[in-house]
Structure formats: structure tokens, C-alpha cells
Backbone as a ProteinNet text record, in pm:
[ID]
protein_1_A
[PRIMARY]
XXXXXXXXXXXXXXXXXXXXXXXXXXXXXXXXXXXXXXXXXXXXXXXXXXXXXXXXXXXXXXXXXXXXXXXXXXXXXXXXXXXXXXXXXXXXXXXXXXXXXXXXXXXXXXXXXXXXXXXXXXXXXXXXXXXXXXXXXXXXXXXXXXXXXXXXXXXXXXXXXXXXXXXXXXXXXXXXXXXXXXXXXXXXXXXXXXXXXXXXXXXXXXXXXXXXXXXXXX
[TERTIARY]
84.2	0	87.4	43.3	79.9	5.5	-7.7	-63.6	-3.5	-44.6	20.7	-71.1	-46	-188.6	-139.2	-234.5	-188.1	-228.2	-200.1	-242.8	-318.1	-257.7	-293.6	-207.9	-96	-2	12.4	30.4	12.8	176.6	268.8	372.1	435.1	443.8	449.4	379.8	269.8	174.6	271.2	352.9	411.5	494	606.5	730.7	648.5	515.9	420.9	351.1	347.9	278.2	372.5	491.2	570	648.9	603	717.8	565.8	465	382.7	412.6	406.4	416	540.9	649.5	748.8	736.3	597.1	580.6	521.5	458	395.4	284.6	231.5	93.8	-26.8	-70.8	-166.8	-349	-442	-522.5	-583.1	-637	-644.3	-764.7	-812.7	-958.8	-992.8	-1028.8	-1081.3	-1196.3	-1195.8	-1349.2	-1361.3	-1464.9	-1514.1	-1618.3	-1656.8	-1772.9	-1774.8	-1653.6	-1634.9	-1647.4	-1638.9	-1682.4	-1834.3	-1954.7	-2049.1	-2106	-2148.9	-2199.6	-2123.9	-2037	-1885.7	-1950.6	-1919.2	-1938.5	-1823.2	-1840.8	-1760.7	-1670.3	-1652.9	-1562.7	-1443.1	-1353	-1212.1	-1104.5	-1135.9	-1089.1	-1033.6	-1229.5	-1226.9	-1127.5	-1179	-1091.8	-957.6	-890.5	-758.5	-752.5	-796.4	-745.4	-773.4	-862.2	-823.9	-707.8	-739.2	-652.8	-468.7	-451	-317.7	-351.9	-421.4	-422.3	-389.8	-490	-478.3	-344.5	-294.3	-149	-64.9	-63.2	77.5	28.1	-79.5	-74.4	-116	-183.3	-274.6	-350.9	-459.3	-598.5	-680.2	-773.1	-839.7	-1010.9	-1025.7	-1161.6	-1245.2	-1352	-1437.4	-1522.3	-1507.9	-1587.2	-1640.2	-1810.6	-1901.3	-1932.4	-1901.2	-1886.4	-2070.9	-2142.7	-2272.6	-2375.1	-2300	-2388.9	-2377.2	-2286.1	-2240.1	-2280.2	-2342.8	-2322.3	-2161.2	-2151.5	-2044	-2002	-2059.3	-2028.1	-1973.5	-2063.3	-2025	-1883.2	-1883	-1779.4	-1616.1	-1656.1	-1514.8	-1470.4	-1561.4	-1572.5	-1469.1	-1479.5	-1444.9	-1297.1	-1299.2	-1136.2	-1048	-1110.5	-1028.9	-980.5	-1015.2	-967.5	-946.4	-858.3	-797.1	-588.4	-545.7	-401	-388.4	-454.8	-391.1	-587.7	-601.8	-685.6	-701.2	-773.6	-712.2	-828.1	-832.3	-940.6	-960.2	-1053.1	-1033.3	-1073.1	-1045.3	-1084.1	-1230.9	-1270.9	-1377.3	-1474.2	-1605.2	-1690.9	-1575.4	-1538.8	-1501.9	-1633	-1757.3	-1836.3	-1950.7	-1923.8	-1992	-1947.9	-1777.1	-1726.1	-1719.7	-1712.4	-1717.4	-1906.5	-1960.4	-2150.7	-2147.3	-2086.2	-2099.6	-2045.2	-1934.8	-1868	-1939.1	-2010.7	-2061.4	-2216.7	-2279.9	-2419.5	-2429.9	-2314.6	-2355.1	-2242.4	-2161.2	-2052.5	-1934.7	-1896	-1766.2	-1682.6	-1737.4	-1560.4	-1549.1	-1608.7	-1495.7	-1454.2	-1507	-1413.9	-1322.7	-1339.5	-1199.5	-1085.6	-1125.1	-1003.5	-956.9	-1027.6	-990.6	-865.2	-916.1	-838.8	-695.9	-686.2	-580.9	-484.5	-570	-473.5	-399.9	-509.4	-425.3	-328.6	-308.6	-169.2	-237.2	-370.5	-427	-361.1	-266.6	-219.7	-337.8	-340.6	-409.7	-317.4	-436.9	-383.1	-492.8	-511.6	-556.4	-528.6	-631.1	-564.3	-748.3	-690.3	-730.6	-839.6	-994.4	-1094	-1056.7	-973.2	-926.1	-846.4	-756.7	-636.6	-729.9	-801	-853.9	-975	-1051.1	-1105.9	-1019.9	-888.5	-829.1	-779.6	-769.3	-788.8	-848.9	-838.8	-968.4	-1090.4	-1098	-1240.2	-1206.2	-1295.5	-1301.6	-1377.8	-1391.3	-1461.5	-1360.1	-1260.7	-1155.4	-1213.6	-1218.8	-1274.3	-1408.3	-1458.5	-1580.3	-1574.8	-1460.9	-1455.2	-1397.8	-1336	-1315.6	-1383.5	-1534.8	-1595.6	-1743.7	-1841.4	-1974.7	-2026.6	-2067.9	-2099	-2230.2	-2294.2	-2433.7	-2426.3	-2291.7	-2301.1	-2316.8	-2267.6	-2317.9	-2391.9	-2588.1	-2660.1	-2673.8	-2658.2	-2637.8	-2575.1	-2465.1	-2387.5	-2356.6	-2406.3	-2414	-2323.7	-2215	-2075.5	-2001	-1877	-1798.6	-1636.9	-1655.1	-1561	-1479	-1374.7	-1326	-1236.9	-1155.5	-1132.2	-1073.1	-991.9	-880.2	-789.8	-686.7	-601.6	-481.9	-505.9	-399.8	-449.9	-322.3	-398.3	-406.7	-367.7	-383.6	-498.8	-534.3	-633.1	-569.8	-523.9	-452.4	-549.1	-482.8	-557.9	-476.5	-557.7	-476.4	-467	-403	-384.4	-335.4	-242.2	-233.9	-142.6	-81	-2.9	-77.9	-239.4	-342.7	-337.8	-291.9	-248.1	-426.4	-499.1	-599.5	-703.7	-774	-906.5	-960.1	-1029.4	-1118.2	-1107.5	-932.8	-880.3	-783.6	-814.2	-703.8	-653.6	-543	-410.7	-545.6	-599.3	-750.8	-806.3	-832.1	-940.5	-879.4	-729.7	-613.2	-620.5	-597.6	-532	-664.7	-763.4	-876.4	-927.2	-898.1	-879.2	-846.9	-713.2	-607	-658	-678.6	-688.8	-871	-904.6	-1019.4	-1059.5	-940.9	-940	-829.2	-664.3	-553.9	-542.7	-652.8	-613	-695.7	-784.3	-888.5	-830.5	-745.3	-781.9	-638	-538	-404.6	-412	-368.3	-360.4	-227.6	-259.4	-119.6	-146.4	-63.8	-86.7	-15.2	-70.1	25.5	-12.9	130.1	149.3	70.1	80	-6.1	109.2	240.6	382.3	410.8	318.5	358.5	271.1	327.3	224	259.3	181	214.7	222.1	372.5	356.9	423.4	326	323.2	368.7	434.7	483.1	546.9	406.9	392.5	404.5	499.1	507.7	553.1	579	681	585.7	594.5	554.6	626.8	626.9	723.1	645.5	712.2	648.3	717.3	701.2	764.9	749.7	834.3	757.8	680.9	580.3	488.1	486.8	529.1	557.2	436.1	401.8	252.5	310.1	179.5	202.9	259.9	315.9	443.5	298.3	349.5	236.5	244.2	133.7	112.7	224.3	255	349.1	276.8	339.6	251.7	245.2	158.4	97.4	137.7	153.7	211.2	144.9	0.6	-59.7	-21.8	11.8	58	186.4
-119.9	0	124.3	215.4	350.9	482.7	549.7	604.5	738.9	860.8	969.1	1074.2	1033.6	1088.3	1262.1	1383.1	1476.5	1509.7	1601.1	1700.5	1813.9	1890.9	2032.1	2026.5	2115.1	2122.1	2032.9	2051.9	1982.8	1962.1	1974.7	1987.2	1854.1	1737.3	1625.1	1573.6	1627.4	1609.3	1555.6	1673.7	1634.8	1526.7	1487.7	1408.6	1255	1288.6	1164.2	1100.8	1214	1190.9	1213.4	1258.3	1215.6	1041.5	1015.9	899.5	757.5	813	736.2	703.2	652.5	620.5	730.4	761.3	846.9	1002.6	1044	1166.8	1211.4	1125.4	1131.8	1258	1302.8	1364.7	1249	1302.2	1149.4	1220.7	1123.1	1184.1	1137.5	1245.9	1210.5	1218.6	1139.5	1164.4	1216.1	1339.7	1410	1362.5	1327	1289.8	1368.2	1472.6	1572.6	1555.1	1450.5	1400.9	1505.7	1491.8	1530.6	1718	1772.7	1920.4	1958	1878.3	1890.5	2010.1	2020.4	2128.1	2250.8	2229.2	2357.9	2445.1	2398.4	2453.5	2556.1	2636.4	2767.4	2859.8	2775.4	2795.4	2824.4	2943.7	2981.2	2856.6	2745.8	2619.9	2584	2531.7	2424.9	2473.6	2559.7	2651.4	2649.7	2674.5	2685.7	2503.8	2421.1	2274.4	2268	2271.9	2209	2280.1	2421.6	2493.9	2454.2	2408.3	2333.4	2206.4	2101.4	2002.9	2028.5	2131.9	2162.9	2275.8	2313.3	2380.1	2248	2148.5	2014.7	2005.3	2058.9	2028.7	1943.7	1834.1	1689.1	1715.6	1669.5	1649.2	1583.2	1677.9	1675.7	1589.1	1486.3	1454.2	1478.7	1530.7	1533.6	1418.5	1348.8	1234	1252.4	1275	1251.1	1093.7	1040.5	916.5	903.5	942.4	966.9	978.6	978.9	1049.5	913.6	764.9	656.7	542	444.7	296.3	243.9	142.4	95.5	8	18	-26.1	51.7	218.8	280.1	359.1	360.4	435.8	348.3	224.3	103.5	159.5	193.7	173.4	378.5	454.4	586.1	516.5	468.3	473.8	391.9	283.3	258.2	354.3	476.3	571.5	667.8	647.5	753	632.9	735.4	704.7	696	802.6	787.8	906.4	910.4	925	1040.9	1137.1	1241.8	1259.1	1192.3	1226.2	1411.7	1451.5	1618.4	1615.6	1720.4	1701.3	1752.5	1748.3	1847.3	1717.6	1704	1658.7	1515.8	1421.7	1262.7	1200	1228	1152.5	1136.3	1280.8	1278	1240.9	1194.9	1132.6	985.5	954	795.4	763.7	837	798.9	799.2	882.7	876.6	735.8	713.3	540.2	483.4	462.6	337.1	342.5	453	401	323.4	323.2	267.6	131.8	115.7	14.7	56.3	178.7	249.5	248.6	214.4	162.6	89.7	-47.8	-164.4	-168.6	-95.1	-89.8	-4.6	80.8	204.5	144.4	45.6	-12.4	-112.5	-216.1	-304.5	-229.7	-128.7	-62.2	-15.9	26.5	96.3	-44.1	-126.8	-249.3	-310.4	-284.4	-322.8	-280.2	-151.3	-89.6	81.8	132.2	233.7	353.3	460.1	525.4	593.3	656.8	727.5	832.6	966.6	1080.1	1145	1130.8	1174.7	1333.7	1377.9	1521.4	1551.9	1515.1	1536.4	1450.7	1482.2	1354.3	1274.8	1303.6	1189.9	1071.4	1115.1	1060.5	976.4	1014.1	992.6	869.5	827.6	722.8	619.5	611.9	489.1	419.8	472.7	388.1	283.7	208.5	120.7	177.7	306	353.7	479.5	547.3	699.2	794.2	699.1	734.9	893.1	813.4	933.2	1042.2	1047.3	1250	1314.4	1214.4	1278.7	1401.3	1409.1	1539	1672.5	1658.7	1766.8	1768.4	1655.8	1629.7	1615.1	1645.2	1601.5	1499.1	1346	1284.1	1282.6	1380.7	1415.7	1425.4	1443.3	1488	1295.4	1220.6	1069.5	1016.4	1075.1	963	856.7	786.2	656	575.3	629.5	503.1	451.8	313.2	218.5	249	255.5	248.5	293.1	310.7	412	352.4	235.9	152.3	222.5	221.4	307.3	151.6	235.3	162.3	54.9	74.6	-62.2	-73.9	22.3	-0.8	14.8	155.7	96.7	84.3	60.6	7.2	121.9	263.8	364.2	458.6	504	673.9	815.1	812.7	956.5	1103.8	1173.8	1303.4	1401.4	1503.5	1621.4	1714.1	1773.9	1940.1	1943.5	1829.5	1791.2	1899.7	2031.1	2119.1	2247.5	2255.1	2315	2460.9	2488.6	2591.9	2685.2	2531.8	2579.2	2655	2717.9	2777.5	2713.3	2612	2483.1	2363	2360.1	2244.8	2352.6	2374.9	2437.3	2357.3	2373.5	2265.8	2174.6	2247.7	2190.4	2126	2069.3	2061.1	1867.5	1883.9	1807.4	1694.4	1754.3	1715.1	1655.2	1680.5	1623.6	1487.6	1493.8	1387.5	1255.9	1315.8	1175.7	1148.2	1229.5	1189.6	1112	1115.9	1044.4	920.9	907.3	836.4	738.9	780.9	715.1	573.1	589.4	450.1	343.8	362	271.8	261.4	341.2	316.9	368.3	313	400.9	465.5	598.8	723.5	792.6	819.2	875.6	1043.9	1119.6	1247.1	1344.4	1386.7	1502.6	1614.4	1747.5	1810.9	1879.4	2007	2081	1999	2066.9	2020.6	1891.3	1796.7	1659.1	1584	1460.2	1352.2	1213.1	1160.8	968.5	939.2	864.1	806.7	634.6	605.5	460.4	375.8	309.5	259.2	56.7	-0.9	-149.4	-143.9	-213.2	-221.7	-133.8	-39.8	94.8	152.7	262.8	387.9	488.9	613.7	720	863	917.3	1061.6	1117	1227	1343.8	1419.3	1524.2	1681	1743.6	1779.2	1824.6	1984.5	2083	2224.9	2282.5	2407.7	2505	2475.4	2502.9	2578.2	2695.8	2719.9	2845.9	2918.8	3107.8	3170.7	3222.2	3267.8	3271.1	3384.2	3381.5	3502.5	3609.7	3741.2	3878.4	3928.5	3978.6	3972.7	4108.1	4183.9	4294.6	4449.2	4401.2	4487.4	4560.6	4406.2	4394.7	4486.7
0	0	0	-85.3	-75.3	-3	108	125.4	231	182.7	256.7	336.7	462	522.8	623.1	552.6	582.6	710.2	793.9	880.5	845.2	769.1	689.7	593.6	607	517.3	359.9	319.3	150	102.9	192.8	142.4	86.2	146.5	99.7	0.3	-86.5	-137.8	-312.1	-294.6	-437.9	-448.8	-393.6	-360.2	-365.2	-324.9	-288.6	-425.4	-478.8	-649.2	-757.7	-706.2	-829.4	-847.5	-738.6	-717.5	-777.6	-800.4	-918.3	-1048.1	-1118.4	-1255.7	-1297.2	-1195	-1213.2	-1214.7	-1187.8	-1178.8	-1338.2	-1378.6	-1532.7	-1464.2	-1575	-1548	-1529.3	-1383.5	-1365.5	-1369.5	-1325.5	-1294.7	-1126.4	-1111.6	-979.8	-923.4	-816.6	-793.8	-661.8	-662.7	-544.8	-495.5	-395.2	-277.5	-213.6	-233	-138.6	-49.5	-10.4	53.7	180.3	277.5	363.8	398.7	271.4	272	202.3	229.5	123.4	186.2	310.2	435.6	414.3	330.9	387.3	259.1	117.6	8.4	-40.1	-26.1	-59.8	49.4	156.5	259.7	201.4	300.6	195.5	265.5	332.2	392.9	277.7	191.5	144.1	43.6	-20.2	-190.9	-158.9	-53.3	-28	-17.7	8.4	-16.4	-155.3	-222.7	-336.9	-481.2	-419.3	-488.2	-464.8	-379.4	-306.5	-395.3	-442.2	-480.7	-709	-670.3	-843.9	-881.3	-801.3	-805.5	-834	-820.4	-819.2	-995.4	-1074.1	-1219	-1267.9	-1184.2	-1247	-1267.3	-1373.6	-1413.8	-1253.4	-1210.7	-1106.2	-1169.2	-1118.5	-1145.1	-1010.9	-990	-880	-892.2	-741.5	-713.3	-606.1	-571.9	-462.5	-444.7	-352.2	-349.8	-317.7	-275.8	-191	-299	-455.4	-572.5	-637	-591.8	-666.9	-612.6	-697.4	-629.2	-636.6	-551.3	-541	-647.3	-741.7	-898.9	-981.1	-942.2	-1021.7	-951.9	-863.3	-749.4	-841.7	-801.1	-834.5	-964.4	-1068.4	-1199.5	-1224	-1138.4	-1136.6	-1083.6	-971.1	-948.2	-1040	-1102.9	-1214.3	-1293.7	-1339.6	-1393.3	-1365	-1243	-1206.9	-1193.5	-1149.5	-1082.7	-961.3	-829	-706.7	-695.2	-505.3	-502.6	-388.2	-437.1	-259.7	-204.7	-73.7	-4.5	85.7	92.8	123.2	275.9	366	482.5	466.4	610.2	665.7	759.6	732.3	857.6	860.6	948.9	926.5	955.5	1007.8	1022.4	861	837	705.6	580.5	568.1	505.5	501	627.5	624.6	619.7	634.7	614.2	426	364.9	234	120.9	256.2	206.5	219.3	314.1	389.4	374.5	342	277.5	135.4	47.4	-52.9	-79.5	17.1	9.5	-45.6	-89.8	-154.2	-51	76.9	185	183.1	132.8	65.4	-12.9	-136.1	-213.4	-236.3	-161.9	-148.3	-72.3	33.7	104	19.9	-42.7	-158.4	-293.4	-298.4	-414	-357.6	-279.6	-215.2	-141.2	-74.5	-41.3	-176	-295.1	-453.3	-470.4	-393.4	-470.4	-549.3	-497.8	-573.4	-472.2	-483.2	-381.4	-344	-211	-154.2	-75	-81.9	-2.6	71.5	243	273.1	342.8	388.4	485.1	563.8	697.4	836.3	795.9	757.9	809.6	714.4	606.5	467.7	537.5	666.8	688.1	806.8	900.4	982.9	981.8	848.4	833.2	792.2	783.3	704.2	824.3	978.1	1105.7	1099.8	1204.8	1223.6	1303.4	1381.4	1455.9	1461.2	1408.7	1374.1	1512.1	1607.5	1735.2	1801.3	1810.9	1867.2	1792.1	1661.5	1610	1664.3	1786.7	1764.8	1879.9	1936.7	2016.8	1924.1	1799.7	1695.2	1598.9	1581.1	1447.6	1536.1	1432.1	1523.9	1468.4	1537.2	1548.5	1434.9	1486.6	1428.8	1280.4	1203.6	1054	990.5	1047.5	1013.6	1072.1	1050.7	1131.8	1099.5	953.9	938.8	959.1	1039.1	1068.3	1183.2	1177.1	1329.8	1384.6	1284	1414.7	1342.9	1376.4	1376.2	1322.9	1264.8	1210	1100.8	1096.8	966	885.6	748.8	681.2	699.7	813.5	870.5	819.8	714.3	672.8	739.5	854.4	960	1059.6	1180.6	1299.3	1417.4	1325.3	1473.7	1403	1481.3	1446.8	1449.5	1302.8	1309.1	1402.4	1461.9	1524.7	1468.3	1355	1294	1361.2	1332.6	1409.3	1546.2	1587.5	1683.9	1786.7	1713.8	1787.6	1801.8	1810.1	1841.3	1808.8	1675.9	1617.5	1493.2	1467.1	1424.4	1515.9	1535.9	1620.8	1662	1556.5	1553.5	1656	1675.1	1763.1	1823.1	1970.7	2042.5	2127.4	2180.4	2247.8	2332.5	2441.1	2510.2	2456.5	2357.9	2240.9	2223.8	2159.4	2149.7	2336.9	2367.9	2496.2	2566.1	2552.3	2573.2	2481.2	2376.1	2288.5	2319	2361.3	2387.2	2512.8	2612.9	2749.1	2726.6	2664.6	2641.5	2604.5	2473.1	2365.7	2416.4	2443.9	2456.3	2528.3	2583.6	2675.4	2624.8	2524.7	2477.2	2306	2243.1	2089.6	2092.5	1939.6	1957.6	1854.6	1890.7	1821.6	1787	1658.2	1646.8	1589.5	1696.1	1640.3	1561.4	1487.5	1356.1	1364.5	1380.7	1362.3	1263.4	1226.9	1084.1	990.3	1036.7	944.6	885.7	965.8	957.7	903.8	867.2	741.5	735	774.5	777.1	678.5	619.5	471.4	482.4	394.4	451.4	292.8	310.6	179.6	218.7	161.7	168.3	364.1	424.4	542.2	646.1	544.6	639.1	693	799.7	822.7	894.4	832.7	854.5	921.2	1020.7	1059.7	948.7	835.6	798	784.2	743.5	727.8	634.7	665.3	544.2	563	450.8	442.6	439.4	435.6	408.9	227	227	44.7	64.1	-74	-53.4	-92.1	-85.5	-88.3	-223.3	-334.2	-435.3	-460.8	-617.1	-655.2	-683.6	-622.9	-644	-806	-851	-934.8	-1017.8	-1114.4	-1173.4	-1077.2	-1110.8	-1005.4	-810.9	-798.2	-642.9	-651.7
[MASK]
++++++++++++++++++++++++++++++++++++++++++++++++++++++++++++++++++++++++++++++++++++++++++++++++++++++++++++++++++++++++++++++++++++++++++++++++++++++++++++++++++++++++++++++++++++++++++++++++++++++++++++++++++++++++++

């Protein structure tokens, strides 16, 4: 398995997708499930705009809009697959009402890379329970439980140096002291990004996006 699971930062994002098919121009499939509530948030636009800056052909995939026929039948044509942050409960309800989390874990155990960042990185655990003190519960009422993909065996926690608003150090530290003794968690930095390659797994550093170049006007 290939898979590079973010915090925030996008900086690893490239090094991660060039080392695909050698850094060919690929295509890639965005799952926005997880920002459907958000819409036009300057969050969301600043993630995908970080994703369509690296220069790949971006396909948009609502997994929630697909049977799991037709879902399988989309990731075949793609190269590698980026999951986007925002609700984790409303991301993993969009898998799992129609069966697209077996086959998203099926594909990716194939060898289909994956890139998550924060609820992206955060369902490929085995129990997505730990987010529900930075995520609301309430955005997945369909789902019995709270099982995530199982591809690894800890529950990433993003933002773990409580630098966002959203998650302050309190926020963090309440988490673990909640969570730590029942489920293992591993926590990342904004800077930092789990990259996992067949049996390995590595903490490394993941950079901000550099900031846009000023413009003639500017």
C-alpha cells in the first residue's frame, strides 16, 4: 500500500505523487464528501486549490452520488486518489451508505495510492470514534458504528499542535486523554504527514504551500 496521510499542510503532497508512474501527469480523484456542508468555505478553496497547483488532471468524485459499482468503476480511472478534509463523520456515512468503503479499502490495499488530509487521513484507522470530540458525530446519522477503513492500525488526530481555532491545544489534549487509553492514536502536527509505503511507516515533514506570486498589479 501507498498512502500519505496529511495534517494540513500539502507539502508532501508532491514528492508523494511524483514517485507514481514516475511523476507522469496522472489523474487524480478528489473525494469531497467530507466538505459537502462547507461549500464555498475559503478552507475548502484553499485545499483544493493546493491540490490543483501540483498540475494533475483533477476529477471530482461525490462518493454519496455513486453505487459501489459505479464508485469502483471511477477509481479505475484515475491514478492515485485524494481524499479532502472536513466533517469525518460525514465522510465515512458517504462510504458506507452505498458500500464504496470496501471498495476504497480493496483498491488501495491493490496498490491504488491514496492521499488523505485530516478527516481523509482519519477514516483509514480502524475507529473513527476518537474525532468525535473535533468532528460532530451528528453529521453521520447513518452510521451504526464508527468503524473506519482498517487499513492501519492507529487513528490519526490532525492538528495535533493546536495551532488551528477549531482544535485548540484543550481541544487536542482532551482527545487523547479520552481516547488514549482505549484506541491508539497517532498524532500530527499541521507540518507533519504519515507516509506509509507497503510495510513501512514514517512521521515526515509536510511544508505550508508556498504563498502565491505577487501579481504585476501587487
Amino acid at each position: 500500500m501507498k498512502l500519505l496521510l496529511l495534517s494540513l499542510n500539502p507539502g508532501a503532497t508532491r514528492p508523494f505523487l511524483d514517485g507514481v508512474r514516475g511523476g507522469a501527469s496522472l489523474h487524480v480523484g478528489y473525494i469531497g464528501d467530507a466538505q459537502a456542508a462547507y461549500a464555498d468555505a475559503p478552507w475548502v478553496l484553499a485545499e483544493r486549490r493546493a491540490i490543483e497547483a501540483l498540475g494533475h488532471e483533477i476529477a471530482d468524485i461525490t462518493a454519496r452520488d455513486l453505487t459501489a459499482t459505479e464508485f469502483a468503476a471511477t477509481l479505475s480511472a484515475v491514478d492515485a486518489v485524494y481524499v479532502a478534509g472536513g466533517s469525518t463523520f460525514a465522510l465515512l456515512e458517504a462510504l458506507r451508505v452505498t458500500g464504496s468503503d470496501v471498495v476504497l479499502a480493496e483498491r488501495v490495499r491493490d496498490g491504488l495510492p491514496y492521499i488523505g488530509l485530516s478527516a481523509g487521513s482519519i477514516i483509514v484507522g480502524p475507529d473513527i470514534a476518537p474525532a468525535s470530540i473535533m468532528d460532530d458525530p451528528a453529521d453521520g446519522p447513518a452510521l451504526a458504528d464508527f468503524g473506519g477503513l482498517g487499513l492501519i492500525d492507529r487513528t490519526v488526530i490532525p492538528h495535533a499542535d493546536g495551532l488551528l481555532a477549531p482544535y485548540p491545544p484543550s481541544l487536542i489534549a482532551e482527545t487523547v486523554a479520552t481516547y488514549g487509553a482505549s484506541h491508539q492514536l497517532l498524532t500530527l502536527r499541521d507540518d507533519q504527514a504519515l507516509l506509509i509505503d507497503g510495510d513501512r511507516e514514517t512521521v515526515i515533514d509536510s511544508a505550508p504551500a508556498p504563498a502565491p506570486a505577487p501579481t504585476a498589479a501587487e
